[in-house]
C-alpha positions in Angstrom: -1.4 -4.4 10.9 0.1 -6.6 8.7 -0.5 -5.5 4.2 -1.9 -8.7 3.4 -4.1 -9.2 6.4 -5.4 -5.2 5.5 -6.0 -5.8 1.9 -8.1 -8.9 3.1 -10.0 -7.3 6.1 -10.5 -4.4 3.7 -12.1 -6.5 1.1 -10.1 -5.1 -0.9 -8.7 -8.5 -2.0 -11.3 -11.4 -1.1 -9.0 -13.7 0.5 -5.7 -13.5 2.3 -3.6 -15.7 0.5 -4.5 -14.0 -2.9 -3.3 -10.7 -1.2 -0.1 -12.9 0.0 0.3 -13.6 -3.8 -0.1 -10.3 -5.5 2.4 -8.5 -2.4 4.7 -11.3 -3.6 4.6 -10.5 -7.2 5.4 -6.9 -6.1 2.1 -5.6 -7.7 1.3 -3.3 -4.0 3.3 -0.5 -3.5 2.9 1.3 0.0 3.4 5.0 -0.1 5.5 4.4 -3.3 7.4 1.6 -2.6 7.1 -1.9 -3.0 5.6 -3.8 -0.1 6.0 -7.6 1.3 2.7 -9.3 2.5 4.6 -8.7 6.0 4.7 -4.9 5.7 3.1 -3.0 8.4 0.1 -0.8 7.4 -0.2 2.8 9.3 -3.2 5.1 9.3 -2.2 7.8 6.5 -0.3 4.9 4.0 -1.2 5.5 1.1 -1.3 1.9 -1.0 -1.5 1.0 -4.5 -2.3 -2.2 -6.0 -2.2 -3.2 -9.6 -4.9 -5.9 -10.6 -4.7 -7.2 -14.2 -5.7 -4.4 -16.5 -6.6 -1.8 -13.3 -4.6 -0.1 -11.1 -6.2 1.3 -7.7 -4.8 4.0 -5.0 -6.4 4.0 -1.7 -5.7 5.6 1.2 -6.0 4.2 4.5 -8.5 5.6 7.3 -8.5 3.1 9.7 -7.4 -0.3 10.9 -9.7 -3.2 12.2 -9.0 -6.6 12.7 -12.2 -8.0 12.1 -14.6 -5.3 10.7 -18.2 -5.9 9.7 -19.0 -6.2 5.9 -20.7 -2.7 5.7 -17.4 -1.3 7.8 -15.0 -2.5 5.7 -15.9 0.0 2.9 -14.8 2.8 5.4 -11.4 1.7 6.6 -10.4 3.2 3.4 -10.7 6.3 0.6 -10.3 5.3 -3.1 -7.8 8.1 -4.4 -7.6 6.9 -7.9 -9.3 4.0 -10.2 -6.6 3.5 -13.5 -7.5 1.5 -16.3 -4.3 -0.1 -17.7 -4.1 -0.7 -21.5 -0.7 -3.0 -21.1 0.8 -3.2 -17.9 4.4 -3.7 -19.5 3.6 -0.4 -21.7 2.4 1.3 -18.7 5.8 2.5 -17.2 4.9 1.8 -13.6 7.1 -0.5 -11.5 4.1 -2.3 -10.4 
């Protein structure tokens, strides 16, 4: 499954071209490396994504293409919730 479709099926990004834009802006990383909204998503990946002043780690469980709004919750385990003071003080590559 494509990153950008996942982060939107997910909810962990509300809509798909949002997720388009922050891959673009190489803000998701994907097991530690920077992904393209075109990058494939396998169960296991673990994927970060740096929003604003917060970065999240999640780890994927499962892959849907169209999962209910209660499901989407569990296509996925939060690893790590990071509150960013400055993202350019930060040190991460995000």
């Amino acid at each position: 499954m494509r990153l950008d479709k996942f982060l939107k099926v997910s909810r962990l990004i509300k809509r798909r071209t949002l997720a388009k834009e922050v891959c673009d802006q190489g803000r998701v990383l994907i097991n530690g490396r920077t992904a393209k909204a075109g990058s494939t998503v396998a169960i296991g990946d673990q994927i970060t994504i740096r929003f604003g002043h917060k970065q999240v780690k999640v780890r994927v469980d499962s892959l849907a293409d169209s999962p209910r709004k209660q499901d989407a919750g569990s296509m996925y385990t939060l690893l790590e919730e990071t509150a960013l003071e400055d993202p350019e003080e930060a040190g991460t590559p995000l």
